[in-house]
C-alpha positions in Angstrom: 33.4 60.9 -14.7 33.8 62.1 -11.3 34.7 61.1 -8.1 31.3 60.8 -7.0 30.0 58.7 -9.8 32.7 56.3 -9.6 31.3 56.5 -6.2 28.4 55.6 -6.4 28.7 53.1 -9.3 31.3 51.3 -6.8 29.0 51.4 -3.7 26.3 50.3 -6.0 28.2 47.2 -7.4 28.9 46.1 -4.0 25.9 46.0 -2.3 24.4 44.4 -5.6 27.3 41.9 -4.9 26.6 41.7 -0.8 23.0 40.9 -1.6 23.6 38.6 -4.6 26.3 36.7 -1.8 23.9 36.8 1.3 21.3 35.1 -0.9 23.2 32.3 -1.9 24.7 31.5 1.2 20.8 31.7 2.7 19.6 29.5 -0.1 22.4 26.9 0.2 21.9 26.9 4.0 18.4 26.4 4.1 18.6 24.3 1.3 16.8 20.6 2.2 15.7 21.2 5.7 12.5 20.7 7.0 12.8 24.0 8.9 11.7 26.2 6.2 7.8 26.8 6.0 6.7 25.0 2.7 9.5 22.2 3.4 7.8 21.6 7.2 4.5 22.0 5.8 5.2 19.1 3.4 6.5 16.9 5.7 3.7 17.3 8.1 1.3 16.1 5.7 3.8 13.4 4.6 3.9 12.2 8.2 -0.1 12.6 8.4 -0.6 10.6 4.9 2.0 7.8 6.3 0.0 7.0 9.6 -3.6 7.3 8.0 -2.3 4.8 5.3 -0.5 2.5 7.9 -3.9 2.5 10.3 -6.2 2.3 6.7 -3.9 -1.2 6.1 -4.2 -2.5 9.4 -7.9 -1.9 9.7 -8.3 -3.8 6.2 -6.0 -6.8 7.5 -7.8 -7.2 10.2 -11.4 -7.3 8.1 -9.3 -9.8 5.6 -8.3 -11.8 8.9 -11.8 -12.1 10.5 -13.7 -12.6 7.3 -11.5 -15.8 6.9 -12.1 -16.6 10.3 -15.9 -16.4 9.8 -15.7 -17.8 6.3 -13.3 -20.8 7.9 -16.5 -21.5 10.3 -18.8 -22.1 7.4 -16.8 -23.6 4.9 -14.9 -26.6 6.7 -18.4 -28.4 7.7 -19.8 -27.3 4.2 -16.8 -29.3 2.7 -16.8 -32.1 4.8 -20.2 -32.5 4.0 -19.9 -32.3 0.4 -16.8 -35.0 1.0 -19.3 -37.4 2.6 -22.4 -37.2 0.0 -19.6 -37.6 -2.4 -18.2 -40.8 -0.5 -22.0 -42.1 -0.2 -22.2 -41.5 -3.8 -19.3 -43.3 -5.1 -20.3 -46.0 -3.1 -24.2 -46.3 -4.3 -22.4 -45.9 -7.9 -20.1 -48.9 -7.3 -23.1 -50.8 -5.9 -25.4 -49.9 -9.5 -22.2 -51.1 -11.5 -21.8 -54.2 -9.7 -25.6 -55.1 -9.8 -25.4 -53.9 -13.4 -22.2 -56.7 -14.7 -24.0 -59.2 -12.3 -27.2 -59.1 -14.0 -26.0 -58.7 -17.7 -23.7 -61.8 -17.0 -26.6 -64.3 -15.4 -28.7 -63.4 -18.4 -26.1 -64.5 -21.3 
């Protein structure tokens, strides 16, 4: 071989090495930062997909909260007026009974 092979073979290695070096130390320093495009580009739409699920969740807690609200309205009387039939009920029931042992025992 001659000089200028050996030359060139050298010259060739060490940019091969420069590049493989300068790609690493790139790679490793870019590595996990939002600065690089596809790595800021993902974390925008992270950031987007937070807040529209954070407003998405306080918009439905705040349909759950006034649906109870307005359910609350309409259920509480409806109960207490179920609780009173109920009471006038129990009370007609006890008067049937007591009729009902009263008469069967005056007849024996």
């Amino acid at each position: 071989m001659d000089s200028a092979s050996v030359a060139a073979i050298a010259t060739s290695s060490g940019l091969a090495t420069g590049a493989v070096l300068t790609w690493l130390t790139t790679r490793r320093a870019s590595s996990g930062r939002t600065g690089t495009s596809d790595a800021a580009v993902l974390w925008a739409q992270a950031q987007q997909m937070r807040t529209e699920l954070v407003a998405q969740r306080d918009k439905a807690e705040e349909q759950r909260d006034r649906l109870i609200e307005s359910q609350a309205t309409q259920v509480v009387p409806a109960l207490a007026s179920i609780s009173d039939a109920l009471r006038i009920i129990t009370a007609a029931l006890a008067r049937v009974e007591a009729a009902g042992r009263g008469g069967g025992q005056g007849d024996g």
